[in-house]
N, C-alpha and C positions, 0 to 999 in steps of 0.2 A: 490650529497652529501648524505651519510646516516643520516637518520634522527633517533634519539633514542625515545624512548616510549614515553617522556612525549611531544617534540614535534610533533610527532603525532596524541596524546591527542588532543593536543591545535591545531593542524591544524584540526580536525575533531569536536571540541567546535566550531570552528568557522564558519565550513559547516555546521551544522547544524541550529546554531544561524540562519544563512542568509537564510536557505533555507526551516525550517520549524519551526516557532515560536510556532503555537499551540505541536508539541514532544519536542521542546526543554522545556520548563513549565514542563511537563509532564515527561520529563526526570531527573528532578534536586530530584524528588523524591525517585530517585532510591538510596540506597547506594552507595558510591564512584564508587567501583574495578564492578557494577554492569553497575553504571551511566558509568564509562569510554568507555566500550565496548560496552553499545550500541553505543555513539558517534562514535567508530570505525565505526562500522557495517553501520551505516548512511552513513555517508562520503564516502564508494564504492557504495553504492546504489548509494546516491544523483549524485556522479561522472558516475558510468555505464550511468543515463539515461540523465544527459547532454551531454556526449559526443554522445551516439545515435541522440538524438533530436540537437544537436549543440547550445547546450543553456549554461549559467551559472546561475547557483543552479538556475532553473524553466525560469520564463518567455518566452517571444516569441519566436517560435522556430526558428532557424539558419537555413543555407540553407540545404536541407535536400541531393542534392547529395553525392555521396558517400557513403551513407549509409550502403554498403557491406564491405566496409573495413573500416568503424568504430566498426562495429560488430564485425568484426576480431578481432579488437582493443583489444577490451574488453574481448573476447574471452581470447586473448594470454595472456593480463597484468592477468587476473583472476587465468590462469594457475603457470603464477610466481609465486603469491603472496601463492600460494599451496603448491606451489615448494620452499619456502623457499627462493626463488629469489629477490634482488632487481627488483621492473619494471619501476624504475623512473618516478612513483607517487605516491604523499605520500596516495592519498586515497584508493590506490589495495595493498601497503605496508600496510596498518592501517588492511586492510581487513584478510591480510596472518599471520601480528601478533595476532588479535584475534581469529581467526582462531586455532593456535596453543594454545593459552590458555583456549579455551574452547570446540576444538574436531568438532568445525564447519567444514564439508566436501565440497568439487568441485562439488560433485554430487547434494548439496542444493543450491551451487551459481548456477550453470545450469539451474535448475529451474527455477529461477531468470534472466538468461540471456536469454531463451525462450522468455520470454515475451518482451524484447526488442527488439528479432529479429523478434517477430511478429509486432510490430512499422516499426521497418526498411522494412517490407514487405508491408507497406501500410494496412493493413488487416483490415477487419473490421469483425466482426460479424455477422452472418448469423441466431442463435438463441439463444436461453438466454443459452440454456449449452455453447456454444460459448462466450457469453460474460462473464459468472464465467471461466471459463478454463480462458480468459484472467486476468480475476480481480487475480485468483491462482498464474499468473506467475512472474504478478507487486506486489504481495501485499501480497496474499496468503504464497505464498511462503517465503517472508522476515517476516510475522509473523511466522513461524516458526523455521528460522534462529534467531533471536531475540529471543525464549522463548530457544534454547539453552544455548545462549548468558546468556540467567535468571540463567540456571543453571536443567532445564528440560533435561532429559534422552531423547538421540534421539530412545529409546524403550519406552517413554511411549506413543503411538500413539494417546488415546483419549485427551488428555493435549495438544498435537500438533495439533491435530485437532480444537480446541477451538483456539488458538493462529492463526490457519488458518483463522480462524472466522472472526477474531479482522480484520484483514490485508483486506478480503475481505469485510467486511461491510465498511472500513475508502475506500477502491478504488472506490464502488458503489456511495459513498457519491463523492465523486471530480469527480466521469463521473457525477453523475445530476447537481452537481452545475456548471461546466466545459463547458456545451454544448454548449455554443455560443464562446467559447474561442477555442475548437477543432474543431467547423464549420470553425470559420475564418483561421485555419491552415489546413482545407483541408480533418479533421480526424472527424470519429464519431465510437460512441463506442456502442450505441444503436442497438439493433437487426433489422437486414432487417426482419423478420419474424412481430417482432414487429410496424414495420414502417408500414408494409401491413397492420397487425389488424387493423389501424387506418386510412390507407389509406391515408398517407403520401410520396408520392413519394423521394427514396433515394435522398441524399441531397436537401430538400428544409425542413426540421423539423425547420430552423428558421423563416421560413416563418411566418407572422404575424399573416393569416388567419387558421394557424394549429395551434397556440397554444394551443386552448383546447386542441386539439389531445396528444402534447405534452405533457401537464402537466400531464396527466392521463399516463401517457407511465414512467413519472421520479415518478410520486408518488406507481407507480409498483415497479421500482426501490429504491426508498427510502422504503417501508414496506419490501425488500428484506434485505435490510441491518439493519434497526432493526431488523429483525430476525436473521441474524447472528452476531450481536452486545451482543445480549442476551443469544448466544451460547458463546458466547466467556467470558462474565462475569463469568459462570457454570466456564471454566478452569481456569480465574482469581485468583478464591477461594482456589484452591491448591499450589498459589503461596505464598513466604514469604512475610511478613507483608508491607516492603515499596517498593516491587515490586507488589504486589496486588493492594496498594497506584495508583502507577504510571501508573498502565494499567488501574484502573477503572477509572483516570481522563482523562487519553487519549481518554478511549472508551466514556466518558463523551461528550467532548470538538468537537470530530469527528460527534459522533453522532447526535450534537446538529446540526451540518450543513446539514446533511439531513434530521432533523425535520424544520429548518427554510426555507429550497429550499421548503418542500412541506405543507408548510404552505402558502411561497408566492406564490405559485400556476402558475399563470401566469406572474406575476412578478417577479418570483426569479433567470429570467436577466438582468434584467431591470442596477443591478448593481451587483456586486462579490459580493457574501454570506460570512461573515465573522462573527468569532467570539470574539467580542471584548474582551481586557485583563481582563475587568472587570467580564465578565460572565467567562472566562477560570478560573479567581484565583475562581469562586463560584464554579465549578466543580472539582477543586485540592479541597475544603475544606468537600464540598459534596460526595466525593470518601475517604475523611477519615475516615465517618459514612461509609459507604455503606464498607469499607473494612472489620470492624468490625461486620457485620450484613450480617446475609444469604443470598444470590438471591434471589430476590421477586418469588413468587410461578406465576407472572404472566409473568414475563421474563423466568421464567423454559418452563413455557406453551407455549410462544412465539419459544423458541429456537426448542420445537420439529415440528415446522412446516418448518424446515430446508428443503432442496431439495436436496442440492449439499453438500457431505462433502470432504475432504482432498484428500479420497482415489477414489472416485468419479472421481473429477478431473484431480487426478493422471493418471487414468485408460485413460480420453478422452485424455489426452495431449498425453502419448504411442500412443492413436491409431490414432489419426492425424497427429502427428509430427511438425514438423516445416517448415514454407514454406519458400524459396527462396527468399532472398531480391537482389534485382540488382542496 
């Protein structure tokens, strides 16, 4: 049955609600026709990587065979939802009408579906350009897609690079809080290059007697993503007043989880890192000053220690390509 706009609306309010509470906060801030579409944009996300992972909206992952012709899956519905086609879900529909209202292209979901079928390959990372190229494909890239969705020129590149930013610091942030949840399913996101520096043989980093090793490895990665946190504020600044709102509480609320992973150091397995409502509403109210007020001169300083940008990434995904999931 076709579903018309506003229940689409409401089926993608409701993927959202369940499947990421710190953006849904962070989204009410947007204007209506702004708020709408991101909720579209979510709801193909959130649906792409449960059907790769065989999950619903997150948790444990499902059995993972098959994983070549789920890729397909998503492959083909993506195509429809381009094509103006019914695909008999309302979250690749949600994705083909936003889509058309705001210029969003197949070649930016592609991006986007790279990164799942480097999941369905099992893949792991080999060196830290390795692991940004992934963070690019999950994150990177849907910050992108979303800063059109804002209403950003897909020609103004340095605005989407900053929105690259945002995507890659919140992905850095969920691999270090993450890593005992992706151990137990089999997956780590952590650089083999880096596992060596420390001298942590491939899967054993939960091992009790590495933990130094480890923390020192995720607070590598947590100062990564503050640095590209603080890049991504810079393109913040150029957006209108209650999407600037919404992106500096987001970049808020994300952020705060990879300051508290590596604050608790060795503990911050012990239990899921989380960021309670109470602290999330002080960072929607603290992003209403900061919306109104320049980027600190020390977040500018911070962001030029950047390593990896947009086109960077772009470059290494071409020259790899995509590997074979079976």
């Amino acid at each position: 049955m076709t579903m018309d706009r506003a229940a689409l609306v409401t089926n993608a309010r409701q993927s959202i609600l369940k499947g990421s509470k710190s953006f849904a906060i962070a989204s009410h801030l947007f204007d209506r026709a702004t708020r709408e579409r991101v909720w579209l944009l979510y709801a193909w996300c959130r649906r792409c990587d449960d059907i790769i992972d065989a999950q619903d909206h997150g948790g444990a992952l499902g059995i993972q065979t098959g994983a070549a012709e789920r890729l397909t899956q998503v492959r083909e519905k993506t195509a429809l939802a381009f094509a103006g086609r019914e695909s008999g879900d309302p979250a690749f529909d949600a994705l083909g009408l936003v889509a058309r209202e705001t210029g969003l292209t197949l070649e930016m979901a592609r991006d986007v579906i790279d990164g799942f079928a480097l999941d369905a390959a099992e893949w792991q990372p080999h060196s830290e350009a390795d692991l940004m190229r992934y963070c690019w494909h999950v994150a990177g890239a849907v910050g992108v897609m979303m800063a059109v969705v804002m209403g950003v020129s897909p020609d103004d590149s340095d605005t989407l690079d900053r929105a690259c930013d945002l995507g890659l610091a919140f992905q850095l942030a969920n691999i270090a809080r993450d890593i005992d949840e992706d151990d137990a399913a089999d997956r780590c996101y952590i650089p083999l290059d880096w596992l060596a520096e420390e001298d942590i043989p491939p899967g054993e980093q939960m091992k009790p007697h590495f933990r130094p090793a480890l923390t020192r490895i995720v607070a590598r990665m947590c100062e990564a993503a503050n640095i590209h946190e603080c890049s991504a504020r810079i393109g913040a600044a150029r957006l209108k007043p209650r999407q600037r709102w919404a992106i500096l509480a987001a970049a808020g609320i994300y952020g705060e989880i990879a300051r508290e992973v590596a604050r608790r150091g060795e503990h911050a397995w012990d239990h899921r890192t989380v960021v309670s409502n109470g602290r999330k509403l002080g960072f929607v109210a603290r992003a209403a000053w900061a919306s109104v007020r320049p980027v600190p001169r020390s977040c500018v300083a911070m962001a030029s220690a950047r390593k990896y940008s947009r086109i960077d990434l772009t470059a290494l995904a071409r020259k790899q390509g995509v590997p074979n999931c079976t």
